[in-house]
C-alpha positions in Angstrom: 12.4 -0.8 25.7 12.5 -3.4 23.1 13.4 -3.4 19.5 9.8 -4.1 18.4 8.5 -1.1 21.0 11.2 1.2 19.7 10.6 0.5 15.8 7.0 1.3 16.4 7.6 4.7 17.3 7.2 8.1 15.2 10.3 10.1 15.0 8.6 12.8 17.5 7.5 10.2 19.9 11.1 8.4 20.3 12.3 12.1 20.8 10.8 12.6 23.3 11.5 8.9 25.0 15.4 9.5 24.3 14.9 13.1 26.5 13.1 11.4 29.2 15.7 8.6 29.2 13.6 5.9 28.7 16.0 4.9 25.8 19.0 6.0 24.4 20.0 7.3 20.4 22.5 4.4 20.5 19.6 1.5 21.2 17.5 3.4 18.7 20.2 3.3 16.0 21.1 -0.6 16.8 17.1 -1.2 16.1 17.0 0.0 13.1 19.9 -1.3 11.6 19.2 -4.8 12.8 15.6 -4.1 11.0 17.8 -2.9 8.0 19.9 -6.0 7.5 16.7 -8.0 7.8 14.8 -5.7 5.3 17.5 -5.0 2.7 18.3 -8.1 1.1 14.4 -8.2 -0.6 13.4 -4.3 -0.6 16.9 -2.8 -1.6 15.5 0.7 0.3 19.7 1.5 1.0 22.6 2.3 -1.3 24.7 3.2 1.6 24.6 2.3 5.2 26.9 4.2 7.3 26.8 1.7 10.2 29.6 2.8 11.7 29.4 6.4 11.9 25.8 6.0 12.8 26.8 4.6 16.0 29.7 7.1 16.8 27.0 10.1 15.6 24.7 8.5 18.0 27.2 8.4 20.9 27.9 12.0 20.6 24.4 13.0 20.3 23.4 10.9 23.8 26.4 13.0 25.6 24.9 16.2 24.3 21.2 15.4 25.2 22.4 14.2 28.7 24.5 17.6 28.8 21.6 19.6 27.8 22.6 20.5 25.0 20.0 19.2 22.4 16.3 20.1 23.6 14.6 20.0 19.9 12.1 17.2 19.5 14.2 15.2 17.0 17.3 15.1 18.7 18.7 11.5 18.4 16.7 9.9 16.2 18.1 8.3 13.1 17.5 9.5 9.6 18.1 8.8 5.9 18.9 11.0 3.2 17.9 10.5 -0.7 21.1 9.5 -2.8 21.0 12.8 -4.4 21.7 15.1 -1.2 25.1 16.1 -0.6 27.0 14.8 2.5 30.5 15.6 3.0 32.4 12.4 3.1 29.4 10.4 2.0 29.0 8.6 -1.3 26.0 10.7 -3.1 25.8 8.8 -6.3 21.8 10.0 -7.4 21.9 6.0 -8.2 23.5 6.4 -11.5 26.5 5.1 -12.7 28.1 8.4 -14.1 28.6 9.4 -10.4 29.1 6.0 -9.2 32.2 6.9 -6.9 31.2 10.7 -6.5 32.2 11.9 -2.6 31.0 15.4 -1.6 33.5 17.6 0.0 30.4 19.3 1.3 27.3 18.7 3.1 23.8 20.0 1.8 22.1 22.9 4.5 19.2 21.0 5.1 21.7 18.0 6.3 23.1 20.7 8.2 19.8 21.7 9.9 19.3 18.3 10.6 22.5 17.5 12.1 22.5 21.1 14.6 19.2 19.3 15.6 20.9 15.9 16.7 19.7 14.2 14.0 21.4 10.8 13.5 22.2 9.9 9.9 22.2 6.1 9.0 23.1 6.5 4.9 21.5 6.8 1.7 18.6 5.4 0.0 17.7 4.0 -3.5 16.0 6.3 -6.3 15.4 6.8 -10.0 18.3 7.7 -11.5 18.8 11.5 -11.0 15.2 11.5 -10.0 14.2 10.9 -13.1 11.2 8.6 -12.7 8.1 7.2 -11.0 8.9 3.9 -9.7 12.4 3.5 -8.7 13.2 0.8 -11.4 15.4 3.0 -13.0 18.4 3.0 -10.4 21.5 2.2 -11.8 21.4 -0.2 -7.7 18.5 -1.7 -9.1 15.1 -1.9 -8.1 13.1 -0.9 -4.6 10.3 -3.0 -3.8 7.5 -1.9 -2.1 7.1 -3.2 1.5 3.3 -3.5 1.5 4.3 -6.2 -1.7 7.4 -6.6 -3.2 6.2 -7.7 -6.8 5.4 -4.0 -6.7 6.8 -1.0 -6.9 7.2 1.7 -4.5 6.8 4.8 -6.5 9.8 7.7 -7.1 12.1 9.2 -7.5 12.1 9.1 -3.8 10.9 5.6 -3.6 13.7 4.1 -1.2 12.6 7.1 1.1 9.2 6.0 1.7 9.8 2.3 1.3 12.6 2.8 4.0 10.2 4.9 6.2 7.2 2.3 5.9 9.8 -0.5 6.6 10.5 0.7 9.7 14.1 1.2 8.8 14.5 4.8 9.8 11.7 7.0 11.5 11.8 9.8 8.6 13.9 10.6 5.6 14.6 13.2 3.1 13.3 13.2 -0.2 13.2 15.7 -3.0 10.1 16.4 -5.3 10.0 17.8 -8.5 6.9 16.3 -10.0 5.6 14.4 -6.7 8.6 12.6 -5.8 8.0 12.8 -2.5 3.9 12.7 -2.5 3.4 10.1 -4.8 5.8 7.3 -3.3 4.3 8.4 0.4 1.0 7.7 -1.4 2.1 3.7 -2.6 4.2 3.2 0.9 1.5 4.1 3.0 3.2 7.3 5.2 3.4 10.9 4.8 5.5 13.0 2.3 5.7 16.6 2.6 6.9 19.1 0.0 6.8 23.0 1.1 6.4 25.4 -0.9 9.4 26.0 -3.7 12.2 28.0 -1.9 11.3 27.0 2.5 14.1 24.7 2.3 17.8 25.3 0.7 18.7 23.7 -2.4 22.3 23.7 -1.8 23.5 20.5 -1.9 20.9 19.3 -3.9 22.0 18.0 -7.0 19.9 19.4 -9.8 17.4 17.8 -12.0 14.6 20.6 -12.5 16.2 23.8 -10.7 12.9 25.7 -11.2 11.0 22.8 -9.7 13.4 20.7 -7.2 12.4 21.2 -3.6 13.6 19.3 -0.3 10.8 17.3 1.7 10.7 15.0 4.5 9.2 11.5 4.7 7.6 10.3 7.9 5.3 8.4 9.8 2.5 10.9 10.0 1.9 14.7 9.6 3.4 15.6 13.2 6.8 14.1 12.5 6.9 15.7 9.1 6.0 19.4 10.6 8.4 18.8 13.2 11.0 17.9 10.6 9.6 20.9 8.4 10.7 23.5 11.5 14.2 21.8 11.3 14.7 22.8 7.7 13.3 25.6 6.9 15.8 28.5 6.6 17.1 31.0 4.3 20.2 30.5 2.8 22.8 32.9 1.3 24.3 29.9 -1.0 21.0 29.3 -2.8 19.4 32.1 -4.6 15.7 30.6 -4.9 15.8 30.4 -1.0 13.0 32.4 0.5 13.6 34.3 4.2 10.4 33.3 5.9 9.0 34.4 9.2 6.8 32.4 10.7 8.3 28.9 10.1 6.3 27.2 13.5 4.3 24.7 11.4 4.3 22.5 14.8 1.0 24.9 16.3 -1.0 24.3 13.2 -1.2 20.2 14.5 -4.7 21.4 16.0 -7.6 18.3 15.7 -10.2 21.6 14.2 -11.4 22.5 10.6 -14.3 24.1 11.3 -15.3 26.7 8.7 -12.5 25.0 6.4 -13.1 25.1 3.2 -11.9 23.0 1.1 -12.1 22.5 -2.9 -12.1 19.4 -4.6 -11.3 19.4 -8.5 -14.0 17.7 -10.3 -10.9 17.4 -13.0 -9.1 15.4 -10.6 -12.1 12.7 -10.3 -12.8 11.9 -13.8 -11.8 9.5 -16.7 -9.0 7.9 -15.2 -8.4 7.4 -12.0 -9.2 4.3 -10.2 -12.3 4.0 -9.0 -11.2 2.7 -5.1 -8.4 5.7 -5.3 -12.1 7.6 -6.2 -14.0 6.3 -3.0 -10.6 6.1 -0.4 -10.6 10.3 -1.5 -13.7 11.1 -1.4 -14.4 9.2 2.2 -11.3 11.3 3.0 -13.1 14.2 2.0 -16.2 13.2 3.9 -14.8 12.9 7.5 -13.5 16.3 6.9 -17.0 17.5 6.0 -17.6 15.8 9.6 -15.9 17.9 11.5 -17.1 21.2 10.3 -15.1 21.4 7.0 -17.0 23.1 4.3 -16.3 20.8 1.1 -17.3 22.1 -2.8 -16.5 20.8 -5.7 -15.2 23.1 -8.6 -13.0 23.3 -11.7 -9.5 24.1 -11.7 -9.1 24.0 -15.4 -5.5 23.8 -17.1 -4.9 19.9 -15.8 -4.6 18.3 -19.4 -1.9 20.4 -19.8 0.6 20.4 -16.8 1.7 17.0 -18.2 3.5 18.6 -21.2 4.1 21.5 -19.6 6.4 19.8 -17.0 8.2 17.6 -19.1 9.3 20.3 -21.7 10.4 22.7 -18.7 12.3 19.5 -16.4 13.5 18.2 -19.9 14.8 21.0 -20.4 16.1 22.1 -17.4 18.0 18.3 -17.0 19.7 18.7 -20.5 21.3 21.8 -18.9 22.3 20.8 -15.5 23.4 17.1 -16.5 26.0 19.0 -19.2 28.2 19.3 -16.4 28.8 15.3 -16.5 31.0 14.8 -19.1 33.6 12.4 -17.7 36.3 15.5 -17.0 36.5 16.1 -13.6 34.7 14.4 -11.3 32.4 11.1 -12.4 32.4 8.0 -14.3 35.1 8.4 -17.8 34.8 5.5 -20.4 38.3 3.6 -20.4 38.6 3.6 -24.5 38.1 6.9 -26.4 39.2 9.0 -29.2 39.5 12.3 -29.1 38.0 15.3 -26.2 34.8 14.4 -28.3 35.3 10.8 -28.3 35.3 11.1 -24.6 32.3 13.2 -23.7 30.7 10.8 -25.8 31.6 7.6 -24.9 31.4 8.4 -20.8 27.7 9.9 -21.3 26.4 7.2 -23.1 27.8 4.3 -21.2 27.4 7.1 -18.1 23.7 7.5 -18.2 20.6 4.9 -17.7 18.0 4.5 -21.1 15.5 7.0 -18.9 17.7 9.8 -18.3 19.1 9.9 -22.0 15.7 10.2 -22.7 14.9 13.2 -20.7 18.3 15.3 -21.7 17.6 14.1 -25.9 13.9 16.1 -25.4 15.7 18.9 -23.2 17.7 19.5 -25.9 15.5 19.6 -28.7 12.5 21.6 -27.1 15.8 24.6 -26.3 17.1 24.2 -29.9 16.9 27.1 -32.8 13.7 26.8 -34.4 11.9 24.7 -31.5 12.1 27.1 -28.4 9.4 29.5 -29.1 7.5 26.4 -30.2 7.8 24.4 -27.0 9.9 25.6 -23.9 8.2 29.4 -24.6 5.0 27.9 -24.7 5.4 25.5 -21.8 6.6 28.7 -20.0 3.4 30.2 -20.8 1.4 27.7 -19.7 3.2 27.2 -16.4 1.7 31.3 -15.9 -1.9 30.6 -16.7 -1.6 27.1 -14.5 -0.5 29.6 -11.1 -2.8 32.0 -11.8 -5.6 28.8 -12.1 -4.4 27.8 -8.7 -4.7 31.5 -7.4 -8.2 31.9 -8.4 -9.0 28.7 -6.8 -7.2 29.7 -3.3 -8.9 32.8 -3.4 -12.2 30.8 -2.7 -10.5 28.1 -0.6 -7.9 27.3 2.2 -7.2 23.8 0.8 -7.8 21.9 -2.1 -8.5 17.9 -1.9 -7.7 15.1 -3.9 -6.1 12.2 -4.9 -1.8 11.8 -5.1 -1.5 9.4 -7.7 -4.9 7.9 -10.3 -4.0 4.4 -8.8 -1.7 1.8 -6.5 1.7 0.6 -6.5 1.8 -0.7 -10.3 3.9 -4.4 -10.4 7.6 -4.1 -11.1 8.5 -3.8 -14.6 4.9 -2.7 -16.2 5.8 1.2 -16.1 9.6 1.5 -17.6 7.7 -0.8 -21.1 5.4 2.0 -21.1 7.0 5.6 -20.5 4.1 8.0 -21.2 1.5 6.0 -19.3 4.6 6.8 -16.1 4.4 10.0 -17.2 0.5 10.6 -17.1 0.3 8.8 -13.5 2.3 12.3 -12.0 -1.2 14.3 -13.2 -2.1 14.9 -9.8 1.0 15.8 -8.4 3.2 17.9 -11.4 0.8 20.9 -11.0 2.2 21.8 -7.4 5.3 22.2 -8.7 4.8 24.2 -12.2 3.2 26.7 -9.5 5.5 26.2 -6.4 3.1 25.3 -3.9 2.8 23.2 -0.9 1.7 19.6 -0.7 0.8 16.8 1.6 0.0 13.3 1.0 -1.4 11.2 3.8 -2.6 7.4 3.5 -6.2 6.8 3.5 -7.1 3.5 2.6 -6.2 0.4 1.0 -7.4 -1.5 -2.0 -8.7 -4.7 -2.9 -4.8 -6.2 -3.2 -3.7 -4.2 0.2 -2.2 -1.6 -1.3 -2.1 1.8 0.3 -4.0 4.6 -1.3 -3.1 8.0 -0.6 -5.3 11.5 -0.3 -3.1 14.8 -1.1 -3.8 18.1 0.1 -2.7 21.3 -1.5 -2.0 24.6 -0.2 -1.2 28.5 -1.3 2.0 29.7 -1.3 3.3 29.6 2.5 0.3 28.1 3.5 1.6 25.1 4.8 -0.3 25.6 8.0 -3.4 24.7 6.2 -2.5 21.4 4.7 -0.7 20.2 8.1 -4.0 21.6 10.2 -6.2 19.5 7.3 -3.9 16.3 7.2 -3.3 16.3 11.3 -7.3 16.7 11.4 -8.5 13.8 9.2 -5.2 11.3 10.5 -7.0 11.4 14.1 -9.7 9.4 12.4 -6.9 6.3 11.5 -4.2 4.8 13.6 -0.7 4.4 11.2 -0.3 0.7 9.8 3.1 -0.8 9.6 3.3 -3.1 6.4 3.4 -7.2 7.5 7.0 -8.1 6.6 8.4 -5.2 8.8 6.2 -6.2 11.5 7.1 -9.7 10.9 10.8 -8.9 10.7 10.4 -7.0 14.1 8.4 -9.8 15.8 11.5 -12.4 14.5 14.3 -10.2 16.3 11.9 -10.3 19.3 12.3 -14.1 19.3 15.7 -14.2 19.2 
């Protein structure tokens, strides 16, 4: 097979090619790191490359699927990890420079799950610091730019994820979500982001920006890769306490092309004042094609959406100011060179430590959990994150899945979010709910706009329901064949040349 052929595979479909011998893990990884070295120097998806170790994992991997060894359906395909999942040996910086020259001594479970699978994995990719952000600009590596157009951005804090996957230079990723991270850079990169339901997939080895809301995901091509990758991660672990022992984890059955009898709700909240009104028709035709093959669409009210905005950023805020304590410049991290004092030190390392965005976060963390201000805010935020659940269980006990849109628009242009912090904030409206309440997500593209930017449509699940979503998302993508942005096809068709 050629490069180009290879490249234009989903993960579950090279699988399958590298068991039937057709091609090996080794020609797989040399594809996609020739496509990286073409693709880096303009969309800065990578902070690491393991190049070497990619090929020796992928030499290992071919013995042990010519052996017999490795049956499962991802074994041998390469795979990138987000900058802030542990690998042991592997710098894991979450793109800031307090942890600029942090190496693990440990590797996060889901890595491990992946790597028991034969996963190969190529290196790291590019977020907002600590995933803290919506557009990837606030990397201490600099910006991602989004392969559809790279005067725009391609949402985060799992932006070098998505933009990596759409790139063509892995064939899926991990990604974490803690207010959309996953769904709402899937939704400006045009593939699919997944995030299950809090507690399917370990948190160990995850480093911690919202513990009550972080959760593992994978990034892929379409909804069949990311349900295979799903069934890969999902497992109870003993070194993470919010991990949740779960017995039917065979999301792979639910890719059945049949919603009949369906129904599916659709927020009349989610379509009002504003979101874009081409985001508006790309859902809604979404929505429509459903209703084509037999799913039974209604419109209602979810109430509570004006204020999971608040409610999220008081309870991550907050969260953040406790878990980024532990950076202080003692014993692992960036330290300033000059100080004064223990104080002096602390100080000196956090502020110089820290990007403008994620000072921000901890400073409103630390206010909202203050004497005087806790019952005020974080109390109150607490409260509200109850009546926004039981909101969401009222609404599942009348439907299987509820429809709409991942983000109000496109990919905005570089720069015009990090002048204007609370309209970044507002665009996660869509998205931040699923996490106050711990649910599963799913977005899937579904359109383009008027520039050729990808729109996304995001389904939403109960609690362990991701059957539903992956059954609703597998079901519409038979009506649209996955698009490849120009430049990674261009950079493919150049290597073919050659």
């Amino acid at each position: 097979m050629t490069a180009k052929e290879i490249l234009s595979l989903t993960a579950v479909q090279l699988g399958k090619k590298i068991k039937d011998g057709e091609v090996t893990s080794v020609e797989a990884v040399k594809a996609v790191l020739d496509q990286i070295k073409a693709m880096e120097p303009l969309l800065n998806s990578f902070v690491t490359i393991e190049e070497e170790k990619a090929l020796e994992q992928a030499e290992e991997v071919q013995k042990r699927i010519e052996a017999g060894e490795l049956t499962g359906p991802l074994a041998g395909v390469p795979v990138a990890v987000k900058d802030n999942i542990c690998i042991d040996g592997m710098k894991t910086t979450c793109s800031s420079k307090i942890l600029w020259d942090f190496v693990p001594t440990y590797t996060a479970t889901a890595v491990e799950n992946l790597k028991r699978s034969g996963a190969v994995i190529l290196g790291k990719t590019n977020m907002d610091e600590f995933a803290m952000g919506s557009t990837t600009e606030t990397s201490a590596y600099g910006a991602t730019r989004n392969p559809w157009n790279p005067d725009h951005v391609p949402g985060g804090s799992s932006g070098g994820s998505c933009a990596a996957v759409a790139a063509a230079e892995c064939f899926y990723a991990l990604g974490s979500d803690t207010g959309g991270s996953i769904r709402q850079p899937a939704s400006f990169c045009g593939v699919t982001g997944l995030k299950p339901t809090y507690g399917t997939i370990s948190r160990y080895g995850l480093i911690a920006y919202g513990s009550s809301l972080d959760q593992i995901g994978p990034v892929a091509k379409d909804v069949t890769d990311c349900a295979a990758v799903l069934e890969v991660l999902a497992s109870h672990d003993e070194k993470d306490s919010t991990s949740v022992e779960r017995k039917d984890c065979d999301f792979t059955e639910a890719l059945r092309d049949d919603v009949k009898g369906m129904r599916i709700g659709i927020p009349a909240d989610y379509l009002g004042e504003g979101l874009d009104l081409e985001v508006r028709e790309a859902v809604l035709k979404a929505a429509r094609i459903l209703e084509e093959k037999g799913a039974i669409l209604e419109t209602f009210d979810l109430g509570m959406v004006e204020y999971a905005i608040p409610a999220y950023y008081v309870i991550a805020s907050a969260e953040a100011s406790s878990n980024l304590s532990r950076f202080d410049g003692v014993k692992y991290g960036y330290r300033a060179k000059e100080y004064d004092g223990l104080h002096g030190m602390y100080k000196k390392s956090r502020s110089q430590g820290f990007g403008p965005e994620v000072k921000r976060r901890i400073m409103l963390g630390s206010f909202v959990l203050s004497s005087g201000y806790y019952d005020a805010y974080y109390l109150k935020a607490l409260k509200t994150k109850a009546l926004i659940k039981k909101a969401f269980d009222e609404a599942f006990s009348k439907y299987d899945v509820i429809l709409g849109p991942a983000s109000p628009s496109t990919a905005p242009k570089l720069g015009e979010s990090l002048s204007d912090p609370l309209k970044m904030y507002l665009g996660d409206i869509y998205t931040i709910s699923v996490n106050l309440a711990g649910l599963p997500g799913l977005t899937v593209p579904c359109g383009k706009d008027s520039k050729g930017l990808p729109i996304g449509v995001q389904f939403i699940g109960d609690c362990f329901k991701e059957k539903n979503i992956i059954r609703a998302g597998f079901a519409f993508e038979q009506n649209r064949s996955y698009e490849m942005p120009q430049m990674a096809a261009d950079a493919m068709a150049g290597k073919e040349e050659k």
